[in-house]
C-alpha positions as semicolon CSV with decimal commas, in nm:
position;residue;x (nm);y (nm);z (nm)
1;X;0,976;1,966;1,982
2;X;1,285;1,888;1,825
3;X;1,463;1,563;1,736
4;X;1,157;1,341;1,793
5;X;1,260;0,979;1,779
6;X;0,995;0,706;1,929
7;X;0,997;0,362;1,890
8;X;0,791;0,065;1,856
9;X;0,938;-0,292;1,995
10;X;0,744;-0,573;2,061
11;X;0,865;-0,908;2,104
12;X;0,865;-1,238;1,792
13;X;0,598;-1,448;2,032
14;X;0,340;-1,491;1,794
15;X;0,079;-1,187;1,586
16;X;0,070;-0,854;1,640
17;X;-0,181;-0,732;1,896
18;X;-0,442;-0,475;1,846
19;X;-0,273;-0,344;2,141
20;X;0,037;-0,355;1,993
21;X;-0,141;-0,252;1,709
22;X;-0,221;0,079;1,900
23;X;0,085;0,138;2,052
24;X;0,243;0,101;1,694
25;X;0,004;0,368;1,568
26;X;0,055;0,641;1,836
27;X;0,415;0,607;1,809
28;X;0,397;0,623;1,490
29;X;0,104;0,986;1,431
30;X;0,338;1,162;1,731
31;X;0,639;1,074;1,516
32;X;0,490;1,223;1,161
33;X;0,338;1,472;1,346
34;X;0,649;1,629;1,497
35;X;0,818;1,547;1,186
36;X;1,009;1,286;1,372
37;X;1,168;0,963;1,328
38;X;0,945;0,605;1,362
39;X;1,176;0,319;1,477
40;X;1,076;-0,029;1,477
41;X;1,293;-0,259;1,731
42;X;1,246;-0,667;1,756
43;X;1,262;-0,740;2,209
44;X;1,357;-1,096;2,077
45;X;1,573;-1,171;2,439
46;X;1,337;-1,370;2,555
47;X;1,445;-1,733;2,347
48;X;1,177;-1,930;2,552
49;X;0,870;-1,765;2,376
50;X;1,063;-1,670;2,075
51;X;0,802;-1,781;1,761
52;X;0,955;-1,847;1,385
53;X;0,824;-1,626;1,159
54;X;0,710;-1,395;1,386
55;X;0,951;-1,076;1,294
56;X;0,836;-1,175;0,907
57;X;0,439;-1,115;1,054
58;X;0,476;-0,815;1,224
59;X;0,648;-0,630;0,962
60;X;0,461;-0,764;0,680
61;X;0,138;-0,649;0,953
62;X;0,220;-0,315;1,003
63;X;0,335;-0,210;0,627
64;X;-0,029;-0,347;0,541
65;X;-0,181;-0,096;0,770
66;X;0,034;0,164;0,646
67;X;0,242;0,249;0,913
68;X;0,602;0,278;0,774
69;X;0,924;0,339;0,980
70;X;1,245;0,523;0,948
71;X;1,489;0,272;1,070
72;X;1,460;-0,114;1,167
73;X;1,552;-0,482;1,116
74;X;1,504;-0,515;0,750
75;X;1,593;-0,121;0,627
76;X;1,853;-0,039;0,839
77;X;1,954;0,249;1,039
78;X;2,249;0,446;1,202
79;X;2,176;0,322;1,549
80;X;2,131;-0,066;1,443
81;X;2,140;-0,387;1,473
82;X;1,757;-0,361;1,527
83;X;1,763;-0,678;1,674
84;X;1,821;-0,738;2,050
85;X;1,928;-1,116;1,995
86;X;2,212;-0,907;1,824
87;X;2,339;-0,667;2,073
88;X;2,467;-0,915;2,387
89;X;2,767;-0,776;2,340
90;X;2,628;-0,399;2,434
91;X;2,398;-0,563;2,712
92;X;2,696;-0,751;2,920
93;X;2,921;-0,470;2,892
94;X;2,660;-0,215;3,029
95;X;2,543;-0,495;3,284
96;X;2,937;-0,466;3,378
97;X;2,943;-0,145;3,456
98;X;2,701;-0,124;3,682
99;X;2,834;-0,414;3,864
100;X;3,147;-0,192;3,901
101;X;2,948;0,124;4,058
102;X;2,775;-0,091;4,323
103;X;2,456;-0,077;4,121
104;X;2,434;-0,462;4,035
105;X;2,593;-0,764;4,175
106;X;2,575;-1,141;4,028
107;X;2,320;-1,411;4,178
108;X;2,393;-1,735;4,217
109;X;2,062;-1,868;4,450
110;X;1,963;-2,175;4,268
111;X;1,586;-2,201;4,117
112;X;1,559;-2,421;4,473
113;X;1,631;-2,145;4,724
114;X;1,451;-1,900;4,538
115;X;1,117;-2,096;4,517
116;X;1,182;-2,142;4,918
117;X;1,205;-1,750;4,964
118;X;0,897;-1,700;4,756
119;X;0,705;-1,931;4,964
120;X;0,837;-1,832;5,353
121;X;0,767;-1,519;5,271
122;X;0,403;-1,633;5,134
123;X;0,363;-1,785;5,431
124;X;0,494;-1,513;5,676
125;X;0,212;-1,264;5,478
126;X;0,530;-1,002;5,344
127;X;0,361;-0,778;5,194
128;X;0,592;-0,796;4,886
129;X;0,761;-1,092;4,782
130;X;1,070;-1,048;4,668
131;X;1,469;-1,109;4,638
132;X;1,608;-1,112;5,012
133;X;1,979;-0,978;4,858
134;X;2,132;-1,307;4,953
135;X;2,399;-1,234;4,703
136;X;2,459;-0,887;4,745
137;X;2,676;-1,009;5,086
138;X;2,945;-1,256;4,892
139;X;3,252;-1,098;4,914
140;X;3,460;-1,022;4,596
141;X;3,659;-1,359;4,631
142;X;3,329;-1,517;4,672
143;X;3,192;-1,425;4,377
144;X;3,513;-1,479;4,192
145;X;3,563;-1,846;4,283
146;X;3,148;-1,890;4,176
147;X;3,253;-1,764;3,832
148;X;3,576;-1,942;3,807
149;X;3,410;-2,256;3,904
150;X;3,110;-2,220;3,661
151;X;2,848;-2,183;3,870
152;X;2,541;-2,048;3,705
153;X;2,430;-1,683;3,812
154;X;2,216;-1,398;3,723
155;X;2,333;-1,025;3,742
156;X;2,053;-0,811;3,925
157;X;1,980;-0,466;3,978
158;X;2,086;-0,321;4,338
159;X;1,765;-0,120;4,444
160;X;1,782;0,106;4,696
161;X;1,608;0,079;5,017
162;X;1,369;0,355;5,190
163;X;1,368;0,604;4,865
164;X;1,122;0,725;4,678
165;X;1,144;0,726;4,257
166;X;0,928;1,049;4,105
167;X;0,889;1,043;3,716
168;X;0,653;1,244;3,525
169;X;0,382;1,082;3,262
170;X;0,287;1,279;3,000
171;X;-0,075;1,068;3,039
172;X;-0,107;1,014;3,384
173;X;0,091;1,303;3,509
174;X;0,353;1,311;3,822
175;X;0,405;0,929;3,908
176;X;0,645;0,810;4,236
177;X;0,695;0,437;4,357
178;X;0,858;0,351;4,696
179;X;1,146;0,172;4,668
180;X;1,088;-0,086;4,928
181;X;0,817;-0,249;4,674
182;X;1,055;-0,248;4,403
183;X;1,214;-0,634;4,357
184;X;1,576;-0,645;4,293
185;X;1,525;-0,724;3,933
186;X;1,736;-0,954;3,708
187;X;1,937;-0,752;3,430
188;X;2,083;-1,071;3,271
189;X;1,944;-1,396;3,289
190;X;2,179;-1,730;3,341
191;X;2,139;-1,806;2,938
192;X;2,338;-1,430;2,858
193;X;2,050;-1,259;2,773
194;X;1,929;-0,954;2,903
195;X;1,598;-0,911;3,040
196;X;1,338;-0,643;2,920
197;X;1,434;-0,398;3,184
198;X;1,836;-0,332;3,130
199;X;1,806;-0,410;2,738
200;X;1,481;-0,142;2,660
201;X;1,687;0,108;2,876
202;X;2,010;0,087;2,696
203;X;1,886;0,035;2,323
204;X;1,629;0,357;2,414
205;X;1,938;0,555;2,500
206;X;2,160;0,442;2,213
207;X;1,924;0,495;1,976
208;X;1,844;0,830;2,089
209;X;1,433;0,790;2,215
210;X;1,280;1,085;2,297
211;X;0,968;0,955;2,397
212;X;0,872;0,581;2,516
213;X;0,517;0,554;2,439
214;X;0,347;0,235;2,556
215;X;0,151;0,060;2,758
216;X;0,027;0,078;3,111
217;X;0,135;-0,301;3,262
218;X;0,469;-0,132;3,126
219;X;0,415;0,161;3,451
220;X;0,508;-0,059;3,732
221;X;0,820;-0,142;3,588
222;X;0,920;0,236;3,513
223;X;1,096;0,261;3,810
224;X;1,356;0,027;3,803
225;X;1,408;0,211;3,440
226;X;1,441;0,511;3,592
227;X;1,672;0,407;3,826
228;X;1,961;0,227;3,568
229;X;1,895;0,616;3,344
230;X;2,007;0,736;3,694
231;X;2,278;0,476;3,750
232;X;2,426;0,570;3,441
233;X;2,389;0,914;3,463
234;X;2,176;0,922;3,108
235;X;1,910;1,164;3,039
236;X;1,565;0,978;3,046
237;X;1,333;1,037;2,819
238;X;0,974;1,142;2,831
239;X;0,716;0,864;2,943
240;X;0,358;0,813;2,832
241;X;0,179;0,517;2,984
242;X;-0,139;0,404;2,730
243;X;-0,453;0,300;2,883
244;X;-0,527;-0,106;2,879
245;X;-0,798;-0,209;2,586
246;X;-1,050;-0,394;2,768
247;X;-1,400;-0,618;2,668
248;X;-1,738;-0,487;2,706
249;X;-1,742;-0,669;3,042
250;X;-1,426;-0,424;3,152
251;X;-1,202;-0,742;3,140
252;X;-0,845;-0,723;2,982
253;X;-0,883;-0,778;2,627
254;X;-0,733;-1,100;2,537
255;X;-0,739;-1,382;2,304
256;X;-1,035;-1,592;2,543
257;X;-1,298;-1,341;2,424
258;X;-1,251;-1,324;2,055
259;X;-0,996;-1,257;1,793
260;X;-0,688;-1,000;1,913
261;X;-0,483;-1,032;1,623
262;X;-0,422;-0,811;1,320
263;X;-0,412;-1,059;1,102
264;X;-0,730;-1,209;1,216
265;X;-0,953;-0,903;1,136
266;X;-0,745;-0,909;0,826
267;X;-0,859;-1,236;0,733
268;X;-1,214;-1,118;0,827
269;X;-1,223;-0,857;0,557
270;X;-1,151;-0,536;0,798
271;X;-0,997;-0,227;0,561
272;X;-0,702;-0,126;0,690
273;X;-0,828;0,167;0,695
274;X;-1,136;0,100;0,911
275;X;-0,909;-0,103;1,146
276;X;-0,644;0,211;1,215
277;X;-0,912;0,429;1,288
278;X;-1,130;0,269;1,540
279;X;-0,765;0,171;1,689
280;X;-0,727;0,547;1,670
281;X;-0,956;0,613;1,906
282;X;-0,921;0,341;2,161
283;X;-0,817;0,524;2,442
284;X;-0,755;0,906;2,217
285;X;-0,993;1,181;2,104
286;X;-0,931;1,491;1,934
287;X;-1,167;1,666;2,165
288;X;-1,444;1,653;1,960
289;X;-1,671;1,369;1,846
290;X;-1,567;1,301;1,510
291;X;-1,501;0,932;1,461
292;X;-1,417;0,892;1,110
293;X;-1,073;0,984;1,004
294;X;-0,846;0,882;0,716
295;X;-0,464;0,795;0,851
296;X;-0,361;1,138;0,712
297;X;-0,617;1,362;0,960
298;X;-0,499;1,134;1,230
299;X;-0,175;1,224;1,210
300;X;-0,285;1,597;1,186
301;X;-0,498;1,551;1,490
302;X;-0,301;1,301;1,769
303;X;-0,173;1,474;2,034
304;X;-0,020;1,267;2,342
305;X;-0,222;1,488;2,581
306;X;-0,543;1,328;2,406
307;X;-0,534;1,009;2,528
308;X;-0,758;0,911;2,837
309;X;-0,627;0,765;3,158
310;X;-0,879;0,527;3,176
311;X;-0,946;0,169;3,005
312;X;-1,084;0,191;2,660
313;X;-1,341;-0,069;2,553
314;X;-1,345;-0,271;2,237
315;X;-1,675;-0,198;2,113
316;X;-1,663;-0,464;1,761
317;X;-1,996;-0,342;1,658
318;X;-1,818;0,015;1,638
319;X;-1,572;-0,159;1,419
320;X;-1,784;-0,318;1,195
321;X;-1,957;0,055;1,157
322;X;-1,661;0,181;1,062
323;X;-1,570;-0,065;0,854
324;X;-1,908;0,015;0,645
325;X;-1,839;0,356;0,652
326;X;-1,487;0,316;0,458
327;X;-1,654;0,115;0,232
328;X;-1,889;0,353;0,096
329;X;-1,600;0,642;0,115
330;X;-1,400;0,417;-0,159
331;X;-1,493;0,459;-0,536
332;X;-1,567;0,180;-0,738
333;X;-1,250;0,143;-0,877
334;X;-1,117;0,092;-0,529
335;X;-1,325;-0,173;-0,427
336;X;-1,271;-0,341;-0,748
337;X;-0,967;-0,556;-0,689
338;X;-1,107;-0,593;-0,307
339;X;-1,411;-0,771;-0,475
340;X;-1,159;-1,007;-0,725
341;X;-0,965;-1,116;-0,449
342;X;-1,259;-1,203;-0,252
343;X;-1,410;-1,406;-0,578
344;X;-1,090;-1,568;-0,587
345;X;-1,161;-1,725;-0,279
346;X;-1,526;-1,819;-0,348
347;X;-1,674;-2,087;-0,499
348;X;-1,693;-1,877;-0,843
349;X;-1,365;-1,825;-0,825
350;X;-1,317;-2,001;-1,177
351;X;-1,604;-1,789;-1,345
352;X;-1,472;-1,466;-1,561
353;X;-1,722;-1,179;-1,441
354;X;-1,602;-0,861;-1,683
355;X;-1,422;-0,584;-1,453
356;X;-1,722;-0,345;-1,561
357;X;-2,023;-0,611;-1,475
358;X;-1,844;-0,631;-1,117
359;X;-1,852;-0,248;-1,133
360;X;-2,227;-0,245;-1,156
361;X;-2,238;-0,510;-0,935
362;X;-2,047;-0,293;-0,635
363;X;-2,242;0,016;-0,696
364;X;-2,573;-0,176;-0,652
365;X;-2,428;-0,277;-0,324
366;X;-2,190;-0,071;-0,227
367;X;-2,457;0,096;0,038
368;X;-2,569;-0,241;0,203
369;X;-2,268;-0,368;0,317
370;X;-2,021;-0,387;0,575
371;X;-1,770;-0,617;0,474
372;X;-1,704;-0,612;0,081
373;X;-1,681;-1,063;0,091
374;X;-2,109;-0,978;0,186
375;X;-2,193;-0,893;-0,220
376;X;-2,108;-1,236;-0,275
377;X;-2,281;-1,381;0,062
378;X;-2,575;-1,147;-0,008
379;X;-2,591;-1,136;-0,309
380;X;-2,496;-1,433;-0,476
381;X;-2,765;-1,398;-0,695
382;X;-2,549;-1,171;-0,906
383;X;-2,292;-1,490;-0,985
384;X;-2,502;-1,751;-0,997
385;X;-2,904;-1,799;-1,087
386;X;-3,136;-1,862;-0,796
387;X;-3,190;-2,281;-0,768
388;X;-3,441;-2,214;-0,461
389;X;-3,688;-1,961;-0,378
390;X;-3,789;-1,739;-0,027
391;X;-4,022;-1,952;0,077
392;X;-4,175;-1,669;0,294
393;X;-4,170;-1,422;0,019
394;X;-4,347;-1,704;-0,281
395;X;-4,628;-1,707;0,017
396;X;-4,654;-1,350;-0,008
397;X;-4,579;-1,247;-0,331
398;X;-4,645;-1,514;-0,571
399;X;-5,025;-1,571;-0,662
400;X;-5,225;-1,782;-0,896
401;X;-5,167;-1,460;-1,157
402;X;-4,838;-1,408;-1,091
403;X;-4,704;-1,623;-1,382
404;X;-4,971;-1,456;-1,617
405;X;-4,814;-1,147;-1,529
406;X;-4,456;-1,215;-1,519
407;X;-4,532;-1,386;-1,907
408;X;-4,678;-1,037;-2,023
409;X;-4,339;-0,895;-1,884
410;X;-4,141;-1,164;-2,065
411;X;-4,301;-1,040;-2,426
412;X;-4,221;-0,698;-2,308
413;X;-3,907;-0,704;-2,245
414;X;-3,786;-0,888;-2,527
415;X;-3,892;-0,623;-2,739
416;X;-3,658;-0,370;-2,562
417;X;-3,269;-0,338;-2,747
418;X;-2,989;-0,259;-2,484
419;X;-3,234;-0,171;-2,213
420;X;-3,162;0,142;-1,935
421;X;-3,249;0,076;-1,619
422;X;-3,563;0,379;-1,738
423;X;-3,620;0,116;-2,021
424;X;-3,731;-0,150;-1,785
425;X;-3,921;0,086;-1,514
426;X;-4,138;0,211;-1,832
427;X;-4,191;-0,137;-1,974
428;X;-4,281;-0,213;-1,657
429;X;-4,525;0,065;-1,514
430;X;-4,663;-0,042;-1,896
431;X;-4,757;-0,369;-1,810
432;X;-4,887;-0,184;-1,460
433;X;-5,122;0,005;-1,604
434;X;-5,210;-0,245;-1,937
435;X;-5,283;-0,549;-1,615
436;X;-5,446;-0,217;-1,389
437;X;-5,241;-0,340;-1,110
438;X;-5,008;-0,216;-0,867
439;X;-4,662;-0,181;-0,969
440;X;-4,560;-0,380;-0,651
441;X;-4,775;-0,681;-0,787
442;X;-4,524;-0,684;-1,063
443;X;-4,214;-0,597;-0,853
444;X;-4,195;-0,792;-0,587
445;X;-4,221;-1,167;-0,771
446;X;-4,026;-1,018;-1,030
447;X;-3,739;-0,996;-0,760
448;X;-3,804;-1,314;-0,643
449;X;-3,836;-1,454;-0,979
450;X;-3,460;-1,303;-1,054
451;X;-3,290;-1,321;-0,695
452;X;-3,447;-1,571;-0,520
453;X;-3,504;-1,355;-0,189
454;X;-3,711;-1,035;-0,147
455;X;-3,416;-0,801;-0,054
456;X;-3,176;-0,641;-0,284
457;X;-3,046;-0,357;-0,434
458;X;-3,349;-0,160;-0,664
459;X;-3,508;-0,358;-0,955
460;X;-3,384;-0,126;-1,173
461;X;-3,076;-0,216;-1,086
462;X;-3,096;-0,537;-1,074
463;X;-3,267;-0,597;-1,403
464;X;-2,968;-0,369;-1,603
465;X;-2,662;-0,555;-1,415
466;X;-2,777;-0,903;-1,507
467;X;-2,916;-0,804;-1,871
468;X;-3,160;-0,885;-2,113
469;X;-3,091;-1,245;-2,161
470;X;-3,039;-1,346;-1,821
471;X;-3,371;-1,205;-1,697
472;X;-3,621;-1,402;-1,892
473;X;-3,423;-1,695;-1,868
474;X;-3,433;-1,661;-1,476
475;X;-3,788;-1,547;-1,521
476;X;-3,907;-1,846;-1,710
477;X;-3,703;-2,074;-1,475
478;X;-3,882;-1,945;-1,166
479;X;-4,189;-2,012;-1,381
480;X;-4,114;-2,322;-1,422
481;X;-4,041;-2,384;-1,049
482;X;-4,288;-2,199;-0,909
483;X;-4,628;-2,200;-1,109
């Protein structure tokens, strides 16, 4: 394929979607794929549900997950302005034109009549309601002395009666829509602005889209698209209808049944990385069933003829997998400044942990988390000393010997300099075998003695990240709470 160009454009009403989210993302892997061009266009026509700061959110949303673009709002472009608030001038004169082929006429039914039409024909049971092409019958003059006298109109599309529009979806296959169901839509609304339907069609054929790639409520308006590429005589381009995301209860995914906004997982402490590829594979497979891919394979792997026609379900505990799963794919060093920036926003954001204690610190957890903000939540033991104690596990693991025991481990330990982690297991199987216990006798209070719960991360561990010092003290403290 040659001279790919695809687009995303959603409109400035509020976050990005993970549905936009997805359409962003497949637009984007067919584009790299095909060593293509990635556009990103703002539909900000609509002034009504028009949100400040909105344009800022997106783009600052989809440069954090990594998906770059070739030409838009804030880089440029030879096909610009990127903004559809800034084109009016393109929209009326193309609305124009039509008007001159017979293909559009202006509207001047007031909000009144219309509301009347909608409910007669309610009432009679039409099958479809729609625009009765009151308008279409004003004579020339008519519509002349409207204008002249500044009465407010729309400019509609002229749809054909009786035919039958055939276009081709790369997902769903050959598509066709009877005209007679198809509502005289409105190309310009009575502010000047142009609706979804003639502005999407123009900008995608001035800016040179090869594919529209988006999703499925978008299908039943692909006709009247198809119709103004005809009207103008443009070539259309190829159309690929996504499947909707829906809940685990089938439902359309929206904001009523949980968080549907980038920045929300964001905010949650989703990777980027985790996020993009369960998005990924919300409605695409690779034929296989790999589900863990880096942004890189993705874009090695997506292929338009891999997505499903059916709804794809939001399964969160897949996400939150997957999230775990990047996790423990990043080194250390990665995780690192994910783990500051958490701290920072913690109660202990004002203590000054060393880069390489918070190193240990990640490595002893790095395999029991999901969510990197859960080594402070579970184990906050590691930035603070235990002030309370398990009270199932001191039932179970702390007996009337236990602070004989954990006293002979004091006096052994303080004879060790700069410990190992093998340092404290054989100065501890040594007071094992000196008390002719179990080990576990010894292990289990110790844990509580230096945690205050009776899960964790290995003793081993635990006893070389906190040190020395910090281990008696916390052992003589429980001690002193417990005994």
């Amino acid at each position: 394929m040659e001279n790919i160009r695809v687009r995303f454009a959603p409109s400035p009403t509020g976050y990005l979607h993970v549905g936009g989210l997805r359409t962003a993302l497949y637009n984007y892997l067919f584009a790299r794929k095909n060593n293509g061009k990635f556009i990103l266009r703002i539909e900000d026509t609509d002034r009504s549900r028009y949100v400040e700061g909105a344009v800022e959110n997106l783009i600052a949303s989809l440069k954090w997950c990594g998906l770059d673009y070739d030409e838009g709002p804030d880089i440029g472009g030879d096909y610009g302005p990127y903004m559809q608030s800034q084109r009016l001038d393109i929209y009326k004169q193309h609305a124009e034109e039509l008007i001159k082929k017979g293909h559009a006429y202006y509207c001047f039914c007031s909000p009144e009549r219309l509301a009347a039409l909608r409910e007669e024909q309610s009432r009679l049971k039409v099958p479809q309601i729609k625009y009765d092409k009151h308008c279409l019958k004003l004579s020339p003059q008519e519509v002349q002395n409207k204008i002249e006298n500044g009465e407010p109109y729309v400019i509609r599309l002229n749809v054909p009666a009786n035919q039958t529009v055939r276009f081709y979806d790369i997902i769903r296959g050959d598509v066709e829509f009877d005209t007679n169901i198809i509502d005289d839509q409105i190309l310009i609304k009575s502010d000047g602005y142009p609706t979804y339907h003639l502005a999407n069609v123009v900008d995608d054929h001035l800016m040179k889209i090869s594919h529209v790639i988006r999703g499925e409520e978008w299908l039943s308006s692909t006709p009247k698209h198809v119709l103004l590429y005809d009207y103008f005589g443009w070539e259309k381009p190829q159309f690929a209808h996504l499947p909707l995301l829906l809940n685990p209860d089938r439902s359309k995914l929206s904001k009523r049944q949980g968080d549907v906004a980038v920045e929300e997982y964001r905010a949650k402490g989703y990777l980027k990385e985790a996020l993009i590829n369960f998005v990924a594979l919300l409605g695409w497979n690779a034929g296989d069933d790999r589900e863990f891919y880096y942004l890189n394979e993705l874009i090695e792997k997506f292929s338009l003829e891999g997505v499903n026609k059916s709804g794809a379900v939001f399964d969160l505990n897949k996400l939150i997998w997957l999230n775990g799963e990047h996790i423990r794919k990043k080194t250390v060093d990665e995780l690192l400044p994910l783990l500051k920036d958490e701290l920072k926003k913690s109660k202990y954001a004002s203590n000054n942990f060393s880069d390489e204690y918070l190193k240990l610190v990640i490595s002893a957890m790095q395999e029991r988390i999901d969510f990197v903000h859960e080594i402070i939540t579970k184990s906050y033991y590691f930035f603070e000393r235990p002030t309370s104690y398990e009270e199932k596990a001191i039932q179970k693991n702390w007996k009337p010997e236990t602070t004989e025991h954990l006293k002979l481990l004091i006096e052994t330990f303080e004879k060790l300099n700069n410990p190992t982690k093998e340092d404290y297991e054989n100065a501890l199987n040594s007071v094992a075998e000196k008390l002719q216990i179990n080990k576990g006798k010894l292990i289990h209070p110790l844990r509580l003695a230096l945690s205050g719960t009776s899960a964790g991360p290995g003793i081993f561990d635990l006893l070389y990240i906190l040190g020395k010092e910090e281990v008696i003290i916390r052992i003589k403290n429980a001690i002193q709470s417990l005994a």
